[in-house]
C-alpha positions as CSV (number, residue, x, y, z in Angstrom):
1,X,29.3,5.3,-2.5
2,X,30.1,2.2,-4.9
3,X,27.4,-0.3,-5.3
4,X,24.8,0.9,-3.2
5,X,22.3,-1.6,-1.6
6,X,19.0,-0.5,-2.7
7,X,15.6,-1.4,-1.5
8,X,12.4,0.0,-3.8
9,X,9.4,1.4,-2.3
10,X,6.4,1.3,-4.7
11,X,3.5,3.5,-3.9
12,X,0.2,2.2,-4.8
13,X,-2.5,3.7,-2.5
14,X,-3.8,5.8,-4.2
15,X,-7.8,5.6,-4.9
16,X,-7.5,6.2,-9.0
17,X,-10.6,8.4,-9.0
18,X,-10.1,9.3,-12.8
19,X,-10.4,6.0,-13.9
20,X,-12.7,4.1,-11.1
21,X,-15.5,4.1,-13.2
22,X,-13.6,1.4,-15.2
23,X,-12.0,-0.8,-12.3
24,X,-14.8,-0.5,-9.7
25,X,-13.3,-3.3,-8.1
26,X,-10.0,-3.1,-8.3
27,X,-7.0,-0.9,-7.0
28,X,-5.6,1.1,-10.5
29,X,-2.3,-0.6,-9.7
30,X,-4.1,-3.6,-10.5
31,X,-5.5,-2.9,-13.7
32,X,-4.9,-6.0,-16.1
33,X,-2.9,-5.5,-19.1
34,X,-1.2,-8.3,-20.9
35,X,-2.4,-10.7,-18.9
36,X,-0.8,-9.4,-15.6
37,X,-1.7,-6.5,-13.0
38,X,0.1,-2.9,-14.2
39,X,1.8,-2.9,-10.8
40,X,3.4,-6.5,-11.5
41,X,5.1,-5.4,-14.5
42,X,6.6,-2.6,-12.4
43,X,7.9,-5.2,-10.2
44,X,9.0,-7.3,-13.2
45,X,10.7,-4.2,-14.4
46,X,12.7,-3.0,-10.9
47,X,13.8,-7.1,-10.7
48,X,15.7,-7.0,-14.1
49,X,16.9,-3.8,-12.9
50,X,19.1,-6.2,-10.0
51,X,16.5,-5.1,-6.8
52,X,16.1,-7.7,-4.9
53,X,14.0,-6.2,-1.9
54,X,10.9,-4.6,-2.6
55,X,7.9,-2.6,-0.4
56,X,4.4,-2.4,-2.2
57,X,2.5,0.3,0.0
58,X,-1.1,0.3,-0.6
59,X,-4.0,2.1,0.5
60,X,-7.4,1.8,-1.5
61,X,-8.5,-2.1,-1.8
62,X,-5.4,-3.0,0.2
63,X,-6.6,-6.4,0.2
64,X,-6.6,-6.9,-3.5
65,X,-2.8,-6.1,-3.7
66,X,-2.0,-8.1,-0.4
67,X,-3.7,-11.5,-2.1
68,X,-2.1,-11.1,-5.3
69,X,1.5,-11.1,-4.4
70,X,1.3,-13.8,-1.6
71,X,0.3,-16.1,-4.4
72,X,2.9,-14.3,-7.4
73,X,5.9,-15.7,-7.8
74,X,8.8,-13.8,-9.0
75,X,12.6,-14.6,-9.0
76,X,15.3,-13.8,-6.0
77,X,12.8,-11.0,-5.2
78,X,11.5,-10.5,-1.8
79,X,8.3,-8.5,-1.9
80,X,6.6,-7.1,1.7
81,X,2.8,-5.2,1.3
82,X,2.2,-2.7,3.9
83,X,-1.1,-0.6,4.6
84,X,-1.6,2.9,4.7
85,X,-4.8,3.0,6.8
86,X,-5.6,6.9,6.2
87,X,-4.2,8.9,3.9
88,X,-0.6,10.0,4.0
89,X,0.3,12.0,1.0
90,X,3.3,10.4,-1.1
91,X,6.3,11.0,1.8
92,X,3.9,9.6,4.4
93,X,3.3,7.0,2.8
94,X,7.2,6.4,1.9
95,X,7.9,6.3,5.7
96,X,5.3,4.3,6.9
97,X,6.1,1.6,4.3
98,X,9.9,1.8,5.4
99,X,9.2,2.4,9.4
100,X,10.1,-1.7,10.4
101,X,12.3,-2.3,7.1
102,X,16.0,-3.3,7.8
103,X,17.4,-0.1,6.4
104,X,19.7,-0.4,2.8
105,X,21.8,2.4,1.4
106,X,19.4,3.7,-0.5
107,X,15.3,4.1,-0.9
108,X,14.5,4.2,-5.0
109,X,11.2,5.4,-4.9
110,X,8.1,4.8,-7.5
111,X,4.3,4.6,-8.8
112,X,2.1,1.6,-8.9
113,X,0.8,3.2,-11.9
114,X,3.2,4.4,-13.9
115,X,5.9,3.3,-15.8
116,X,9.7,5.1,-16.8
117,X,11.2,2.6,-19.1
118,X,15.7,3.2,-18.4
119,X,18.1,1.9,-16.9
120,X,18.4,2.8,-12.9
121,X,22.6,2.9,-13.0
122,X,22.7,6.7,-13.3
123,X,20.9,6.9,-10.0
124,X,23.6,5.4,-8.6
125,X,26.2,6.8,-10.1
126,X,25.0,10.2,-9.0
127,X,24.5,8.9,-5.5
128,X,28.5,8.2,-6.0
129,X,29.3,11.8,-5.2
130,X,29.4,12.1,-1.3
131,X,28.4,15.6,-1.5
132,X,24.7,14.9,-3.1
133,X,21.7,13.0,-1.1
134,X,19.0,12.3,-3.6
135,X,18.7,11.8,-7.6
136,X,15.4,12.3,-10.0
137,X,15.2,11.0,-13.1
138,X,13.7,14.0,-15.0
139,X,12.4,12.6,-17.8
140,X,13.0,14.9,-21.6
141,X,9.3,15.7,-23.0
142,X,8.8,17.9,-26.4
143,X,6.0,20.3,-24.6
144,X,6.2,20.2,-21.0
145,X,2.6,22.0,-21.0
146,X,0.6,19.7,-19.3
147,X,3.4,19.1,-16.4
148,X,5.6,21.0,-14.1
149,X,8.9,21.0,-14.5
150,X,12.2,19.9,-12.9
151,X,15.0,23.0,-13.2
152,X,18.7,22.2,-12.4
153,X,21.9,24.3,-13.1
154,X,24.5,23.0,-15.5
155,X,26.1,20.8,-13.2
156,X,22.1,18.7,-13.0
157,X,21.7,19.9,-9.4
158,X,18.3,20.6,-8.8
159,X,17.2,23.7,-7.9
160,X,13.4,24.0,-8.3
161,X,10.1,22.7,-9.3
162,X,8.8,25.1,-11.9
163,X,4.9,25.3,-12.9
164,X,4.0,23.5,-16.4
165,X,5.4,25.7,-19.2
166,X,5.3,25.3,-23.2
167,X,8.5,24.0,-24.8
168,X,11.3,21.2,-24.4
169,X,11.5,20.5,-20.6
170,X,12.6,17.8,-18.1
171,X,9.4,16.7,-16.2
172,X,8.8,14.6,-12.8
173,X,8.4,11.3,-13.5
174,X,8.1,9.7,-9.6
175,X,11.3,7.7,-9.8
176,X,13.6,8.6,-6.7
177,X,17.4,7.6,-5.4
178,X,17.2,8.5,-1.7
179,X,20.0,7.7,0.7
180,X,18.7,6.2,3.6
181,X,20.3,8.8,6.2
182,X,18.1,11.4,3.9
183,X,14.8,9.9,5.7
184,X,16.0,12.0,9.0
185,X,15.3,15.4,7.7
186,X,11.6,14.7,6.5
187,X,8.9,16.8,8.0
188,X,7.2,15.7,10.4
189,X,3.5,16.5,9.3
190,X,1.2,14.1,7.9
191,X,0.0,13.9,5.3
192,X,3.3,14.6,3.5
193,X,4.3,15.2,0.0
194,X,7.2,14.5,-1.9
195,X,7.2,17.0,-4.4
196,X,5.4,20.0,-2.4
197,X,6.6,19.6,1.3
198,X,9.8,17.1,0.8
199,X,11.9,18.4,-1.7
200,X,11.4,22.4,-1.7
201,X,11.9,22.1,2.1
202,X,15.5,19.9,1.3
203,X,16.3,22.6,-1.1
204,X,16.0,25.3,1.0
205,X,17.8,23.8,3.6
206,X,20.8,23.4,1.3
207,X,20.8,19.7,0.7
208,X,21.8,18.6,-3.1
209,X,19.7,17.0,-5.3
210,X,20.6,15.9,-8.6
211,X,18.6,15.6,-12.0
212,X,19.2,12.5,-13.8
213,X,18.1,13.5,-17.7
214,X,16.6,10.3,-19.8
215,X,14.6,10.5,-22.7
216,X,12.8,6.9,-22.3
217,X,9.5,5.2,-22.9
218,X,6.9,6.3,-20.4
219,X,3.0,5.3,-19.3
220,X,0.8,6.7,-16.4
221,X,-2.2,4.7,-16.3
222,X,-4.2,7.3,-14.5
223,X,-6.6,8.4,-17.3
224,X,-9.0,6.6,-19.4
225,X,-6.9,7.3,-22.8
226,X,-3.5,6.2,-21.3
227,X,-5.2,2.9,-19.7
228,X,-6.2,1.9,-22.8
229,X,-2.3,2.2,-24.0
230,X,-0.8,0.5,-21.4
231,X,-1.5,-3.1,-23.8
232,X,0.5,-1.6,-26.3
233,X,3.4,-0.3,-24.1
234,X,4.4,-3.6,-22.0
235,X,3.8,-5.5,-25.4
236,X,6.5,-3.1,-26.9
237,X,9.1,-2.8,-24.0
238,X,9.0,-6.8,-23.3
239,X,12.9,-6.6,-23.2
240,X,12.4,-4.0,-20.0
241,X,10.6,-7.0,-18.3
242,X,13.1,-10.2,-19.4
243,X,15.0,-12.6,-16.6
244,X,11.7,-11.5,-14.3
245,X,9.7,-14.4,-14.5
246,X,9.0,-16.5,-11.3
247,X,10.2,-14.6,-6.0
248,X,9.3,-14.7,-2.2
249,X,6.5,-13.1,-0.9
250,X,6.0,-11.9,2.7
């Protein structure tokens, strides 16, 4: 698979309960920091990465999102909002974004709210082997304590998701390389997850998934404490963000 066409799904419908009390009016993928809402920098970011087609699905204060980007320009990007109307879990919400969406090689998958700072090439590259239908970046942490894990064999397949555990581990960070034809073997029950319905049923079902290991700057808005450090991370990573400047809207 050389250079494949890839299309970005960003989730952002979820309500942000931990933090409401200090957006009450806004999404949490709208949160401002540095001048610009969170979930624009994550567009900024998946532009300088080359993706040129993007799907924002919202949920919570869909409208909020909607009104932002039809006035938001950004360069050779092409960005389409879609609603999830009741909730859909993360998968759900993947394929109702995607349902009317000229289909690419490739789905990359993210957060609204969080950020994984590295380059998106190994994706590719593992998507390269014909044998393997899905990458995760699984990011390197110190103490994977407070997250579960991602456990792969020595070749980076993945095999499992493991509970959180003490010690040096590779942890879920959101960011998935799908290939499109993947989408077919989803569940059919809504609402569906990505990490408890999606991938253990894939696994089980023989399909490979690889690990991509990064160690790279990383921010989850979704607490009170890591809000408050999201100034500080996009004012540190600028280079992440560079050549994204000024796109269509739909």
């Amino acid at each position: 698979m050389a250079s494949p066409q890839i299309s970005a799904v960003i989730l952002a419908g979820g309500q942000g309960t931990r933090i409401r009390h200090l957006l009450p009016h806004l999404p949490k993928p709208m949160a401002e920091v540095q001048g610009r809402p969170f979930i624009e920098w994550v567009v900024r970011f998946l532009a300088q990465q080359g993706i040129r087609q993007i799907i924002i699905s919202t949920g919570y204060k869909a409208e909020i999102i909607f009104a932002h980007f039809a006035s938001c320009a950004l360069p050779e990007v092409r960005i389409t909002c879609t609603t999830e109307n009741d909730p859909q879990g993360t998968a759900g919400g993947f394929l109702q974004a995607i349902a009317d969406i000229p289909a690419p090689d490739a789905w990359l998958v993210c957060n609204g709210d969080s950020l994984m700072l590295t380059s998106l090439e190994p994706l590719g590259d593992a998507l390269r082997d014909s044998s393997c239908s899905g990458a995760l970046l699984g990011l390197s942490v110190p103490d994977a304590a407070n997250y579960g894990t991602l456990e792969s064999d020595a070749q980076n397949v993945l095999k499992r998701f493991a509970e959180k555990r003490s010690g040096q581990g590779l942890i879920n960070a959101g960011v998935y390389l799908l290939k499109h034809e993947l989408v077919a073997q989803f569940p059919k029950q809504r609402p569906l997850s990505f990490e408890v319905d999606v991938f253990p049923g894939l696994l089980s079902s023989g399909v490979k998934l690889r690990v991509v290991p990064v160690v790279a700057p990383f921010l989850d808005i979704g607490t009170p404490e890591t809000l408050k450090q999201a100034g500080e991370f996009i004012a540190g990573n600028l280079p992440f963000f560079d050549g994204a400047s000024s796109a269509s809207s739909s």
